[in-house]
N, C-alpha and C positions, 0 to 999 in steps of 0.2 A: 497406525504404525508408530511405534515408539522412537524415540530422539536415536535412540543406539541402535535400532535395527536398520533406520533411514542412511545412519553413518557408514555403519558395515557394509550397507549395499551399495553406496560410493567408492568403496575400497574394494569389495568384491567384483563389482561389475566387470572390470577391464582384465583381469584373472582371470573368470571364466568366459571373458568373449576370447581372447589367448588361448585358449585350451579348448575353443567351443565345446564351450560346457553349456548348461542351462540353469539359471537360478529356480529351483522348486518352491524353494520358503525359507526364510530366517526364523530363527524362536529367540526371544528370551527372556527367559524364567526362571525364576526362584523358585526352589523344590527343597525342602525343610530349610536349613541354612546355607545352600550353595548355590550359587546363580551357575547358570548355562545359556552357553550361546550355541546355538545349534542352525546345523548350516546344509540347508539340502540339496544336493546336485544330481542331473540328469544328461545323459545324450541321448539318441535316440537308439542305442544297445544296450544301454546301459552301464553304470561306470565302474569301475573297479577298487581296489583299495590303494593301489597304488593313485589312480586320480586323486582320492579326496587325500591321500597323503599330502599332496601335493599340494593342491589347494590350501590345506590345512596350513603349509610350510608358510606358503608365500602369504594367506591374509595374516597369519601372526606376525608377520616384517610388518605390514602395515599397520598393524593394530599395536604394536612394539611400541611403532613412531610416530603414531596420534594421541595412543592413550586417550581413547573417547570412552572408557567404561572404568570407574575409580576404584572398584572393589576387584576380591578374585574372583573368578571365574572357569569355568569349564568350557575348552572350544573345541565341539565335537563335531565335523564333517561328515555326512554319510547321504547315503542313496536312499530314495523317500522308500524304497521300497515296491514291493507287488501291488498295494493298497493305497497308492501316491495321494495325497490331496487334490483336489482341482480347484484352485483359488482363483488364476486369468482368466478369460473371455478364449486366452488360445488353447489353456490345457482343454475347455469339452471342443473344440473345435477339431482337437487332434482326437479325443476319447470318443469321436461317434463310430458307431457302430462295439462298441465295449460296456462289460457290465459295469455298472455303475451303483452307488448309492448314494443317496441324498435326504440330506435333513432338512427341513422348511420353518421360519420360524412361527407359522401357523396353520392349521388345518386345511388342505385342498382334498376337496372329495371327502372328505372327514379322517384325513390321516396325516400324520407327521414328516413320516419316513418312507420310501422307496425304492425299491431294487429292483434294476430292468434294464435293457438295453437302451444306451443314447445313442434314440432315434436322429436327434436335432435339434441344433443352435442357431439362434437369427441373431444374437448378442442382445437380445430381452425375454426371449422364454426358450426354455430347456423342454423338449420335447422324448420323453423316457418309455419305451415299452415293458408294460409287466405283466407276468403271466400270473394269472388268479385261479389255480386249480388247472383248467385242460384249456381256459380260451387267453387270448392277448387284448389287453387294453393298452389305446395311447391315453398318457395322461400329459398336459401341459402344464409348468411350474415356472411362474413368471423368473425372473436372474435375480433377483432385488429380492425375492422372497425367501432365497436359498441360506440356512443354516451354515451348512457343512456339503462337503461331498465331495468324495474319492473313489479311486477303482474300488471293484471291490472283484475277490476272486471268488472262481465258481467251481465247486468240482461235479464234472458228471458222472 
């Protein structure tokens, strides 16, 4: 985590516990010439526009009156979406039993990637159902091996 996103989540954190919100992810990155700070929020209904207005309002006061980022910037608020990241140990703990996708940074079973149900989290392996043609296989994917990985939406 970078110097600027470790700051913003100092200044953000007491905001969204205020608002019981949920911190999802901070970003920020450079994308041709313009930095962004991107800032994602959750409950557990999910949040509105007016929420991350909100939010938006009040971490600019604080980000006003620290000045911890010396160039300009974009500071965009928003709901991670249908497709959320799962970055904690608590987001698969709430995602079990939801589809899932997961990227691994090496081969298990001789595949990279993922899509199945989270079966189960012990808080070192992710244990995921995926259907291979008409049968279900569990497969195990140690937590330390994990890439990436977010809901992912299904349509039937």
């Amino acid at each position: 985590m970078s110097k600027v996103t470790e700051v913003v989540e100092e200044l953000l954190t007491p905001i969204l516990t205020n608002l019981d919100l949920e911190l999802v992810d901070i970003e920020y990155v450079k994308e041709g010439k313009n930095w962004f700070l991107r800032i994602y929020i959750d409950k557990e209904n999910g949040v509105d526009i007016e929420e991350c207005g909100v939010v938006s309002e009040r971490l600019s006061e604080k980000l006003d009156e620290l000045d911890p980022i010396p160039h300009n910037y974009f500071l965009e608020v928003s709901s991670p979406g249908a497709e959320r990241p799962l970055k904690k140990t608590q987001d698969y703990q709430k995602s079990i039993g939801k589809n899932v996708f997961i990227k691994t940074y090496e081969p298990i079973d001789g595949e990279k990637t993922f899509e199945g149900t989270l079966a189960a989290f012990d808080g070192d392996v992710v244990t995921i159902e995926v259907k291979i043609k008409t049968r279900k296989k569990e497969v195990t994917i140690p937590f330390d091996k994990i890439a990436s990985a977010r809901l992912a939406v299904t349509f039937s």
